[in-house]
VEXPAZA-997665 format. One record per residue (C-alpha): residue number from 1; z, x negated, y. Coordinates in Angstrom, 2 decimals. Layout:
NUM	Z	X	Y;
...
This chain:
1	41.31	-171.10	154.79;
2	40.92	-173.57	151.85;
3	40.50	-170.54	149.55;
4	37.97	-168.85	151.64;
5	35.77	-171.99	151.85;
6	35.73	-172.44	148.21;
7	35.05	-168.50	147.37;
8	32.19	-169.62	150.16;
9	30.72	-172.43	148.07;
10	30.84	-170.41	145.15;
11	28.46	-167.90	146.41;
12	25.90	-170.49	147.47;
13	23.29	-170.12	144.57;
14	21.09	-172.50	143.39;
15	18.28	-170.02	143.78;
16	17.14	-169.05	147.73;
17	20.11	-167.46	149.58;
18	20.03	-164.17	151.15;
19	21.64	-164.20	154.58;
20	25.44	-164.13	155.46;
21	25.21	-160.44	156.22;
22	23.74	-159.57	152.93;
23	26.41	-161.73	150.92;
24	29.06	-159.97	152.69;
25	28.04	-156.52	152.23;
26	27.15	-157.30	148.53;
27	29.99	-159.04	147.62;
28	33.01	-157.10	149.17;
29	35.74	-156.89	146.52;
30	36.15	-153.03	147.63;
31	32.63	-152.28	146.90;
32	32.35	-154.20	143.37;
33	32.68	-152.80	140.08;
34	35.02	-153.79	137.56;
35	33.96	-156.81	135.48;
36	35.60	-158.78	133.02;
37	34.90	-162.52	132.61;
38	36.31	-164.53	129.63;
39	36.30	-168.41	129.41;
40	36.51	-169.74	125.96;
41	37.94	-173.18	126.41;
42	39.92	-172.26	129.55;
43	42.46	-174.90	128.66;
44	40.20	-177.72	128.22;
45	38.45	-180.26	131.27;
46	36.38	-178.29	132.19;
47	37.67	-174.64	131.64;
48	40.46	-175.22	133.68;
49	38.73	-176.13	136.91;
50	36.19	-173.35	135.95;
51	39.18	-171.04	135.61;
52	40.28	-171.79	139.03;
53	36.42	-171.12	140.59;
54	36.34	-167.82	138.76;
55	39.66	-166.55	139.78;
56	38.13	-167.47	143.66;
57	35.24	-164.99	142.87;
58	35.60	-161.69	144.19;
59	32.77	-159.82	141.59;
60	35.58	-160.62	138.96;
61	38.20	-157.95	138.49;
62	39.91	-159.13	135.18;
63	39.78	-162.74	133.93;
64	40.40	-163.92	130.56;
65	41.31	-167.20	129.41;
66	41.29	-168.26	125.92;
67	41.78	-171.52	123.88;
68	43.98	-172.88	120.76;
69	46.75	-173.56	122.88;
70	47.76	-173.85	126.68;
71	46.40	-171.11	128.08;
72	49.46	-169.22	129.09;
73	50.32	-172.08	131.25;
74	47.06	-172.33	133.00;
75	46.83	-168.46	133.38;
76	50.01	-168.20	134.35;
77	49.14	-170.79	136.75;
78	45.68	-169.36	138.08;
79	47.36	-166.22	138.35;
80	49.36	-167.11	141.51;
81	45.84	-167.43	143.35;
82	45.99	-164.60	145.82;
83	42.56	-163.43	144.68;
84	41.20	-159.75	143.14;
85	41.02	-160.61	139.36;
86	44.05	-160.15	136.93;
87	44.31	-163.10	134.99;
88	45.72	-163.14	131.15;
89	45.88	-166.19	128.64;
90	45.92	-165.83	125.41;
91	46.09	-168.64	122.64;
92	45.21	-168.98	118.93;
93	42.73	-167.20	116.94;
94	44.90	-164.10	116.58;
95	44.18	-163.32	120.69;
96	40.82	-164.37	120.34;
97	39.41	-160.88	119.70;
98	41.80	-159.22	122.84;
99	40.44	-162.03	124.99;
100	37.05	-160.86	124.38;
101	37.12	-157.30	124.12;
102	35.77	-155.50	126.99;
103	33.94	-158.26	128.47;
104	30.55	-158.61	130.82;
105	30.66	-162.20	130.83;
106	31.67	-164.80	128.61;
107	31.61	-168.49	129.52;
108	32.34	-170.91	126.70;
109	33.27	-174.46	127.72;
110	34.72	-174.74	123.98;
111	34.52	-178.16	122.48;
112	34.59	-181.66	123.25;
113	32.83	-184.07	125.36;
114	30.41	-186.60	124.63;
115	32.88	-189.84	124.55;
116	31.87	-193.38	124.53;
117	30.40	-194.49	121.17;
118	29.98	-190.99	119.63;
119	26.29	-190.42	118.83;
120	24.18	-186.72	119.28;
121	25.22	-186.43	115.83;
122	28.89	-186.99	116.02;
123	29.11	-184.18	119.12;
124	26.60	-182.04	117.09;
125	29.04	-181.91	113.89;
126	32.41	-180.75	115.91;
127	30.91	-178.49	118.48;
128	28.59	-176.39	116.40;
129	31.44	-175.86	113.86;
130	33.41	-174.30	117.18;
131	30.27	-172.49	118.78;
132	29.34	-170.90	116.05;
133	33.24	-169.16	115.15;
134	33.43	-168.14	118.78;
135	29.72	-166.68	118.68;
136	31.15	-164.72	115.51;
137	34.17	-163.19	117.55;
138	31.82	-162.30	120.06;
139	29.59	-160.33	117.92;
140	32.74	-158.16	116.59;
141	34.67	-157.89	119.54;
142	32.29	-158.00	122.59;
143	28.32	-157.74	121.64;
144	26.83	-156.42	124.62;
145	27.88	-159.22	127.40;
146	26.01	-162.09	129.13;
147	27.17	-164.62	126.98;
148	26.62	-168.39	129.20;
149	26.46	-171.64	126.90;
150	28.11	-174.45	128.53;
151	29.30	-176.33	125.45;
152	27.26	-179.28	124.35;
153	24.38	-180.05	123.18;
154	23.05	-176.74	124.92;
155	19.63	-177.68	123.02;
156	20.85	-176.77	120.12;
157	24.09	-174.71	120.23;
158	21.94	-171.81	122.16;
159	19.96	-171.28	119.22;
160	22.88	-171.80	117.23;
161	24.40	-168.38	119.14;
162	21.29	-166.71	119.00;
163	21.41	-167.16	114.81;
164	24.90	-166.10	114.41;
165	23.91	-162.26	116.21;
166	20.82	-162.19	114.46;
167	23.13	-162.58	111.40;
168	25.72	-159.79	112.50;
169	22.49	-157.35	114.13;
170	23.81	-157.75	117.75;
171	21.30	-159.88	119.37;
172	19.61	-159.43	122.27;
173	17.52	-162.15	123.89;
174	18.45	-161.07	127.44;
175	22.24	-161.75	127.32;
176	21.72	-165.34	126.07;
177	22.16	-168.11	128.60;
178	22.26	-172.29	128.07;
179	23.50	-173.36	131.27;
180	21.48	-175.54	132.90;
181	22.14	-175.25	136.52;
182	24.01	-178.58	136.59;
183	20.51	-180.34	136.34;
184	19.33	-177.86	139.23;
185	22.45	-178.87	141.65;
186	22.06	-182.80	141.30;
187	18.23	-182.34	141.39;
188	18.44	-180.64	144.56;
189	21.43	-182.85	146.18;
190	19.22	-186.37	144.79;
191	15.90	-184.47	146.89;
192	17.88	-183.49	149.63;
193	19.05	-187.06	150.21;
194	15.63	-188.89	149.99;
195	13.85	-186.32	151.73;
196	16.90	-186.34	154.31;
197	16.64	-182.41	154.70;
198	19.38	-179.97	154.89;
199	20.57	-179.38	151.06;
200	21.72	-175.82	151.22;
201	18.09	-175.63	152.08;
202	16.87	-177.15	149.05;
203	15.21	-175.76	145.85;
204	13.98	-177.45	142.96;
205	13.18	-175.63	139.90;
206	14.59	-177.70	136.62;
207	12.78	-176.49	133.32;
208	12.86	-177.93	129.59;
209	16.74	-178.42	128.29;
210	19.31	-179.88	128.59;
211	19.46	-183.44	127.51;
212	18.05	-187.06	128.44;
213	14.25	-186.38	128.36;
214	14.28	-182.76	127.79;
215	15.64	-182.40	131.50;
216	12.55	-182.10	133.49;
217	12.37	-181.62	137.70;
218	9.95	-180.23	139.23;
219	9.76	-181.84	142.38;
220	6.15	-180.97	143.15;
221	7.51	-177.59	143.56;
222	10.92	-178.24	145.61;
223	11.09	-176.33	149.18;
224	11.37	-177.56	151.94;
225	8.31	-179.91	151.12;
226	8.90	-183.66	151.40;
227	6.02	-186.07	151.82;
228	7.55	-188.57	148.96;
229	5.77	-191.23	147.24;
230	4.89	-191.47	143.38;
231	7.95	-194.08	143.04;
232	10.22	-191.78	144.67;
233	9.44	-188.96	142.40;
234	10.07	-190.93	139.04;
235	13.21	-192.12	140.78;
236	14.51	-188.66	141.51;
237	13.32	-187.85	137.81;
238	15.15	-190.54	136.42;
239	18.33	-190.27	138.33;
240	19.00	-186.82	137.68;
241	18.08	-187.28	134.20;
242	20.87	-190.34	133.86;
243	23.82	-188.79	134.99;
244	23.88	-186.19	131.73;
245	26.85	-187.53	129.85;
246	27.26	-190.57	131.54;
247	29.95	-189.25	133.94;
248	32.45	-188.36	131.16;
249	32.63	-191.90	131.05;
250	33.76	-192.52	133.52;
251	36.42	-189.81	134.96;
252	36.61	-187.85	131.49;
253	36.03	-184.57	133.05;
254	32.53	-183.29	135.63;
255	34.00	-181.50	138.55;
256	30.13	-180.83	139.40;
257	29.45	-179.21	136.00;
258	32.46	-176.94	136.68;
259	30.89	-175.98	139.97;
260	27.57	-175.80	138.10;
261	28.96	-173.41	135.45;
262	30.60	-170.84	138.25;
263	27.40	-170.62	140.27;
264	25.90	-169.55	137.21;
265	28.43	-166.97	136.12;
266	28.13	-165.83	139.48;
267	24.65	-165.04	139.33;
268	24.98	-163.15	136.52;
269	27.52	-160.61	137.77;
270	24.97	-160.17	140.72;
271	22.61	-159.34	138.17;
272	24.78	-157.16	136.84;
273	25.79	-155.20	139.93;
274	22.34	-154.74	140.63;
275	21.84	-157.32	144.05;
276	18.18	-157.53	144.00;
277	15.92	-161.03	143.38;
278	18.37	-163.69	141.61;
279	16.81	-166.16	140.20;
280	18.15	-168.82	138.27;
281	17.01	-171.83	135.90;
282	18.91	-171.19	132.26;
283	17.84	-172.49	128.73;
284	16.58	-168.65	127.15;
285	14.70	-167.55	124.55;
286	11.31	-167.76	125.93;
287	7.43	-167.46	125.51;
288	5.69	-169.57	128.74;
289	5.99	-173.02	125.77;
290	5.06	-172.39	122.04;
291	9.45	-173.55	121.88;
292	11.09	-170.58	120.77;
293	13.81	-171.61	123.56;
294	13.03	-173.04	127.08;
295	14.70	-173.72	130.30;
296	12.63	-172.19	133.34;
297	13.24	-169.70	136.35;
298	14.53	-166.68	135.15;
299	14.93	-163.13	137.24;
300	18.40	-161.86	136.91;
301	19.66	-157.98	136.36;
302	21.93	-155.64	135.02;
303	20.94	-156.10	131.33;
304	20.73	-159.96	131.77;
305	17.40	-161.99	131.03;
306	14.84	-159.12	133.33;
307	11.77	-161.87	133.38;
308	11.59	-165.09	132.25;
309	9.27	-166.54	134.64;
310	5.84	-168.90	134.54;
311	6.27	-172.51	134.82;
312	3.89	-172.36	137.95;
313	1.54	-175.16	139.12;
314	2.56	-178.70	137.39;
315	1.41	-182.03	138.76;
316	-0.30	-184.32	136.02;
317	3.18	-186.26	136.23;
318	5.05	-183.32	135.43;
319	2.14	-182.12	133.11;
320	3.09	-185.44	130.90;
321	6.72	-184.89	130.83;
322	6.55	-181.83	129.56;
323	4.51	-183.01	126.69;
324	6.84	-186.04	126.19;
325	9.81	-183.87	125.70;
326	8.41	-181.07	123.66;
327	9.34	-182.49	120.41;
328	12.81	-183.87	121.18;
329	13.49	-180.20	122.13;
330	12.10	-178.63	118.61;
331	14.00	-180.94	116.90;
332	17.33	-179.94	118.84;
333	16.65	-176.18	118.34;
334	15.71	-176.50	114.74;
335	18.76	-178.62	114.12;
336	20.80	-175.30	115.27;
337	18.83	-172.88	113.74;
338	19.06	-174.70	110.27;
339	22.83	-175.25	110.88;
340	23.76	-171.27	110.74;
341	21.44	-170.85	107.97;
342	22.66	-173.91	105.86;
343	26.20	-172.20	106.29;
């Protein structure tokens, strides 16, 4: 029972849900395809909760976990779940290229956290270093899946990946993700509670990036519609803007970024397999801003990215936010950009 109400969650998307009847004819195990998911940074805080969601999903048929070292344990572990997927670890660089081969998906966690006292900067130097030698293997070994940026700061190592296939020939704008859809579930649980509606009801697009001011709600635009004041709406703004970084503070790992990152991977195998209208909010290479990269709604499909989709009506609130973080966002994707090319 425990296992079927977590596969359950899982499939809850943070785009509108089709009904249970749909979700159960489209997401039989018997009637999926094969797919291959691999988590870079499966031993880690996060990739080993993530591991666990994944191995609950029935789209996945073979899982992959890969880091420098622990893996076996945890996939050894995660294996035991009485689930579809065959899981395998695999540790070091030497597996690296095994892990990946053959994949549809890969998730990369890879990295650290942002811990107390370490500056943009500090987080910048480690992870890009990390991000960029796993984009690499990923080129050789594996360049035509959805690749889904988790690692931090999303901002910048998304452009970062983007650079290192441009650099090998392999890239292709559609199979690019930043995941974003953490700032989607805690903007939609933060409406939810003011407007005191059901939250599995709840939608609330979340476009710009993924950092402090760069994180922008649209709450004009959330379903069902709320009659909320001004004050309420710069409180919901500010409140799921806060919480970005702040938790690893606190309990050193984000159960609800875990969750965040699964829903996401999950939409993407949908894509994939063809289930029709997913929609998702994901940091892509995009035209609706004069930003080469952009977090907005994005229509899902079997070669990834299938339409990156108009920002739709802004308030004048929203319409100055989006200004306001323009050019903290070019700086973050121009400080990946430069960082490939510098190396």
């Amino acid at each position: 029972m425990k296992a079927a109400l977590l596969t359950s969650l899982l499939r809850r998307s943070t785009a509108a849900s089709p009904s249970p009847c749909l979700f159960r004819r489209a997401f039989s195990s018997e009637a999926a395809p094969e797919r291959k998911v691999a988590i870079l940074g499966a031993a880690g805080g996060i990739g080993q909760p993530l591991s666990l969601l994944m191995k609950l999903n029935p789209l996945v048929s073979r899982l992959a976990l890969y880091d420098i070292a622990g893996t076996p344990g945890v996939a050894a572990d995660v294996s035991h779940i009485n689930t579809r997927s065959e899981v395998k670890g695999y540790a070091a660089e030497e597996q690296l290229g095994e892990a990946l081969e053959g994949s549809d998906v890969v998730i990369i966690p890879a990295g650290v956290p942002r811990k107390p006292g370490m500056t943009r900067d500090d987080l910048f130097k480690i992870n890009a270093g990390i991000v960029k030698s796993l984009c690499e293997a990923i080129a050789k070994y594996c360049p035509n899946a959805l690749v889904n940026m988790i690692s931090n700061p999303v901002n910048s190592t998304v452009p970062i990946a983007a650079e290192v296939f441009k650099s090998k020939g392999v890239y292709d704008e559609r199979k690019l993700f930043g995941v974003t859809t953490l700032d989607v579930v805690r903007a939609k649980t933060f409406y939810a509670g003011k407007a005191k509606v059901n939250v599995a009801d709840v939608n609330v697009p979340v476009i710009g990036g993924h950092a402090g001011i760069t994180i922008l709600p649209l709450f004009s635009q959330a379903t069902p519609k709320a009659n909320l004041s001004d004050e309420d709406i710069k409180a919901l703004k500010k409140n799921t803007r806060r919480w970005h970084g702040s938790l690893w503070d606190a309990v050193g790992a984000i159960a609800s970024l875990c969750y965040a990152g699964a829903v996401f991977a999950d939409a993407c195998l949908k894509g994939l397999n063809g289930a029709p209208d997913v929609v998702e909010c994901s940091f892509v290479q995009s035209t609706v801003t004069e930003l080469p990269f952009f977090a907005s709604k994005v229509r899902l499909g079997k070669n990834g990215v299938e339409e990156v989709l108009g920002l739709g009506h802004l308030s004048d609130y929203e319409k100055q936010g989006l200004e306001a973080l323009k050019p903290e966002l070019k700086s973050s994707i121009e400080k990946g950009v430069a960082f490939v090319r510098s190396s």
